[in-house]
NUMI-704939 format. One record per residue (C-alpha): x, y, z; residue in one letter. Coordinates in steps of 0.2 Angstrom, whole numbers, plus 5000, padded with zeros to 4 digits. Example, Ala and Ser with C-alpha at 12.3 -4.5 7.8 and 13.67 -1.06 7.14 Angstrom:
2
506249785039A506849955036S
***
This chain:
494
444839404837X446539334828X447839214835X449639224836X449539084824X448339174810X449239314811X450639234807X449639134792X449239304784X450939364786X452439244779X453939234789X455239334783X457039304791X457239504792X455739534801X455439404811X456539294825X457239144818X456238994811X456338884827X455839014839X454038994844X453739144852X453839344846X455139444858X455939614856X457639594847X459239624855X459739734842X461039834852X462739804855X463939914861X464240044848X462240064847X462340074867X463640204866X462640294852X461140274861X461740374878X462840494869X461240534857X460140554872X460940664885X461840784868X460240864863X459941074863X460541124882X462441124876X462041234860X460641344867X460941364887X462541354895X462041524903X460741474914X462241384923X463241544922X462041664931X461741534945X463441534948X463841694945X465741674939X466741584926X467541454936X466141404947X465041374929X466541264922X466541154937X464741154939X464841064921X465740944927X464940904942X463440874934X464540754924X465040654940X463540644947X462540574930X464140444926X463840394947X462040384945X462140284930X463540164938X462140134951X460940094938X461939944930X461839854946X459939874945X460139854926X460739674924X459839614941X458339664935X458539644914X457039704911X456539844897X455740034909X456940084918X456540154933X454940064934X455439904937X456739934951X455540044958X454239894956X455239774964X455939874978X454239984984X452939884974X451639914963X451040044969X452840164967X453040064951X451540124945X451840314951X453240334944X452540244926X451040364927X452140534930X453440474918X452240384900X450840534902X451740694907X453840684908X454440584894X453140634881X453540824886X455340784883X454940724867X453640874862X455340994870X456640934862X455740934843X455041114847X457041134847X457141054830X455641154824X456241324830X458141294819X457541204805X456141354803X457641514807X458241514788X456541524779X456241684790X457741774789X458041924801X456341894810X455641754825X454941614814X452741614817X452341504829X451241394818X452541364807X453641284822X452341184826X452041114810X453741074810X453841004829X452340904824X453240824806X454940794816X453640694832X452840604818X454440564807X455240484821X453840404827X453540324810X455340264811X455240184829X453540094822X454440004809X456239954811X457139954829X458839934816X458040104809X457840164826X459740114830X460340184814X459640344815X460240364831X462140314826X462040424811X461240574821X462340554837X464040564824X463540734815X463140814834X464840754838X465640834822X464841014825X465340984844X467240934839X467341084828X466841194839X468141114854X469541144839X468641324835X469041354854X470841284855X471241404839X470641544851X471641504862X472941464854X472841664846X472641724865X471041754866X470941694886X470441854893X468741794902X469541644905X470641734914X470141784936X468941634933X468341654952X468041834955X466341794965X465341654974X463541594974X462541524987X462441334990X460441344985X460841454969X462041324965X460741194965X459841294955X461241304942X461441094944X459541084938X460041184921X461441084920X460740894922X459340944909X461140954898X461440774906X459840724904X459940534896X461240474907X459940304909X459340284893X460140124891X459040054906X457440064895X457839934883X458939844893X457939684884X458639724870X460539754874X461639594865X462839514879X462139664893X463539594905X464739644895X464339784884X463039894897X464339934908X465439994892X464440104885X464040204904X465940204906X466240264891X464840364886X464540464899X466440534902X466340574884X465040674884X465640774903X467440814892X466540894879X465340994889X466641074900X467741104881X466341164871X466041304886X467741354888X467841384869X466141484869X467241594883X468541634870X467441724860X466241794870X466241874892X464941804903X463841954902X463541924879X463341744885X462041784899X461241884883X461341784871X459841674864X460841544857X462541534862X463341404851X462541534836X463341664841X465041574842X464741514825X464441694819X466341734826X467341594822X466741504808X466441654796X465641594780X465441424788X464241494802X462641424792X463141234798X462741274816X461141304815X461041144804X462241044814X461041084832X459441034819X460340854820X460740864836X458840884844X458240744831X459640614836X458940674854X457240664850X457340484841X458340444857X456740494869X455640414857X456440244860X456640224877X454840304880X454040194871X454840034879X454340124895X452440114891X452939914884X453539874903X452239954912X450839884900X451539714901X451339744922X449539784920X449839954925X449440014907X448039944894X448639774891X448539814872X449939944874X451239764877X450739714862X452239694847X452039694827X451839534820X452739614804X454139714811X454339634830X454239824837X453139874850X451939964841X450540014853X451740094865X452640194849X451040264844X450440314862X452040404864X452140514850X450240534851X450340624868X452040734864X450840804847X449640844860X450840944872X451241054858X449441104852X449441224870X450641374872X452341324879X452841374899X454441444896X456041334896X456841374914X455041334920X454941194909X456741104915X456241154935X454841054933X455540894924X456940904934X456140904952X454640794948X456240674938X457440684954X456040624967X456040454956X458040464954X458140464971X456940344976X457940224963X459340254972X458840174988X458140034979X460039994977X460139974995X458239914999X458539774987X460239744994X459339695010X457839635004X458339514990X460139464994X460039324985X459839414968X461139354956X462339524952X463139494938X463839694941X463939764960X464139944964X465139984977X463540034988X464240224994X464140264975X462040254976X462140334993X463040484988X461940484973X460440454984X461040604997X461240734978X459540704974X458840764993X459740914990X459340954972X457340924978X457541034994X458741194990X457941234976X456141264986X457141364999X458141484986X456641494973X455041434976X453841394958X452241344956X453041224941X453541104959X451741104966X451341074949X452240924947X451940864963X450040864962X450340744946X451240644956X449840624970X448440614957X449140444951X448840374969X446940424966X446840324951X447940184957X446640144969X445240094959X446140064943X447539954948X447239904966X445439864962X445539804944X444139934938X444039944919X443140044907X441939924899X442339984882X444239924882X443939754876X443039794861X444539914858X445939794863X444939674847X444939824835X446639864835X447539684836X446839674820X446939854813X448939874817X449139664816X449739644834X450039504846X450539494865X452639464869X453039304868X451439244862X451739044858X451239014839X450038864840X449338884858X448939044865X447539174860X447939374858X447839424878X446439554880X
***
């Protein structure tokens, strides 16, 4: 078994890789400020939906107009759900999110609940999603005029899981600048196509924008068309997951939700109405990829960057995932609601390595199987993901009561997480009344299993006799140490 202290012996400090000289203990780095906050929310939530599926939206709700301001709907509610999280955020500055409001507010058990649903089944399946995106357009121009083999996408979703997994395992300033550089070319092919739009209109191509409310949907269908919608929004509280590693979090958090979050609302509802200047609802209810097709009709020649440009946009968005998943496994690992090993950081590149591993390892093996299809796919995440939204949002108000004496350095005006709280009811409820799926018993019945093996596993502290041995083994295969391990007095934690 190695020390804190021999690791160290066997690697010399180096001023980049390490915290400074006369710190005695190894911590994740606050390597974001606001920029990389901004980056980091607008990377996360601009991923494929934009580019491939603004048309499930549009046959919920059946007409023009009511799509446009379901877009921005959706908008509100994710800039008022995360306004609510930055109370939570800077009470409670503590890297996972959900988990540890949830933690502190229900207790272990709802904290573990929701780490179990989110570190083995949500977060890695985003992660496995969104690069199956990445696979299927960096794969479309090697097989021209044909559906690419499904071996060769996932060959391709399993080197884009691996690349940015290899990427979060070294550097968190390699994490950051991925992010940054990826988040700034899906903004470019989103900006061209808002200007793309602007010269339609501006040649009087508005006819389908034209008699924008010629029908209605029911209030169930609409939720259906919000569940579409907020898989668009998804990433909304990214920021949350590494709030440990936010610089000055009281000042720049709340920045980057204001202004990351209404960036990305304006350039939905822009990038739809330009799709509508080129194309009726009934060729954007048939096409496979809308922002494509667009492509194919306004920028001529041009039209290969598209396909490029959405390539970037699902790996800035799968980088994004990555990040904050991982920090989700750290947090509930360092609560003893994980192996304890999966808390550990490198000693050589201050990352948390275990939980950047575990990640990506479960997202490869969710793309070994054949994929559900993706409406099912986004029903599922988004119902078993809205239980624990919701929940969080009472915590605002639980906590409110039961921990007054909290210091809030930010204090949401409490209707804000009320409203948010009273959205998530619906969007669990309607949908089981207008479209019942198995993918909502599915994801229920993973929720309930994890009360079976909290039972034994955390309530009764049962281990598997084998995980010391294999705690031992991997502190010295990937040269690991526990958070904030002191150098000279404090053995590697088992």
């Amino acid at each position: 078994m190695s020390t804190g202290t021999e690791l160290r012996k066997r690697f010399p400090s180096d001023d980049n890789d390490f915290p400074p000289k006369d710190s005695d203990k190894i911590m994740l780095k606050k390597e974001l400020g606001v920029i990389g906050g901004i980056s980091l929310v607008v990377g996360s939530m601009i991923g494929s939906g934009i580019f491939l599926s603004p048309q499930a939206i549009l046959a919920s709700a059946e007409t023009v107009g009511a799509s446009l301001i379901i877009w921005a709907g959706c908008g509100i509610l994710a800039t008022l759900s995360a306004v609510s999280y930055i109370e939570l955020a800077l009470m409670i500055p503590k890297s996972g999110g959900e988990y540890s409001y949830l933690k502190l507010a229900f207790g272990d058990a709802m904290g573990f609940i929701f780490a179990w649903t989110s570190i083995l089944i949500s977060k890695p399946s985003i992660f496995a999603i969104i690069s199956t995106g990445f696979a299927q357009y960096v794969t479309a121009p090697f097989y021209p005029g044909c559906v690419p083999p499904a071996s060769a996408q996932k060959l391709a979703a399993a080197i884009c899981i691996l690349t940015i997994t290899t990427i979060n395992c070294l550097s968190v300033k390699a994490s950051n600048f991925v992010q940054i550089f990826f988040t700034a070319a899906k903004l470019l092919i989103i900006a061209a196509i808002v200007i793309g739009g602007f010269v339609m209109i501006g040649q009087g191509n508005t006819q389908y924008l034209t008699n924008a409310f010629g029908g209605s949907a029911s209030p169930s269908a609409i939720a259906l068309a919000f569940y579409s919608g907020l898989w668009s929004y998804d990433g909304w509280n990214q920021l949350n997951f590494v709030t440990e590693e936010v610089r000055n979090p009281v000042r720049n958090f709340p920045i980057a939700i204001y202004i990351g979050i209404p960036l990305v609302t304006i350039l939905y509802i822009l990038v739809n109405i330009a799709y509508f200047t080129v194309m009726s609802p009934s060729e954007i209810l048939s096409s496979s990829a809308v922002a494509v097709t667009f492509g194919d009709r306004v920028f001529g020649a041009w039209a290969w960057t598209v396909p490029l440009s959405v390539a970037f946009s699902t790996f800035g968005a799968a980088n994004g995932s990555a990040f904050t998943s991982a920090r989700l496994v750290y947090a509930a690992a360092k609560e003893g609601h994980m192996a304890k090993v999966l808390s550990y950081i490198s000693v050589r590149r201050v990352t948390p390595l275990p939980a950047v591993i575990f990640n990506g390892f479960v997202a490869l093996l969710m793309i070994i199987p054949e994929s559900s299809s993706f409406g099912t796919l986004v029903d599922y995440f988004t119902f078993a993901t809205w239980i624990f939204y919701g929940a969080t949002f009472l915590s605002v108000m639980v906590l409110r009561y039961t921990h007054p004496d909290l210091h809030r350095p930010y204090k949401v005006f409490i209707a804000i997480p009320a409203i948010c709280f009273l959205a998530s009811i619906y969007l669990i409820v309607a949908p089981l009344i207008e479209a019942p799926s198995l993918a909502y018993l599915y994801a229920t019945i993973v929720i309930l299993f994890g009360f079976v093996v909290y039972v034994p596993v955390i309530y009764y502290k049962k281990h598997l006799p084998f995980m010391k041995s294999l705690s031992v083994f991997l502190q010295q295969l990937l040269e690991i140490v526990p958070a904030e391990e002191a150098d000279d007095d404090d053995q590697v934690a088992m």
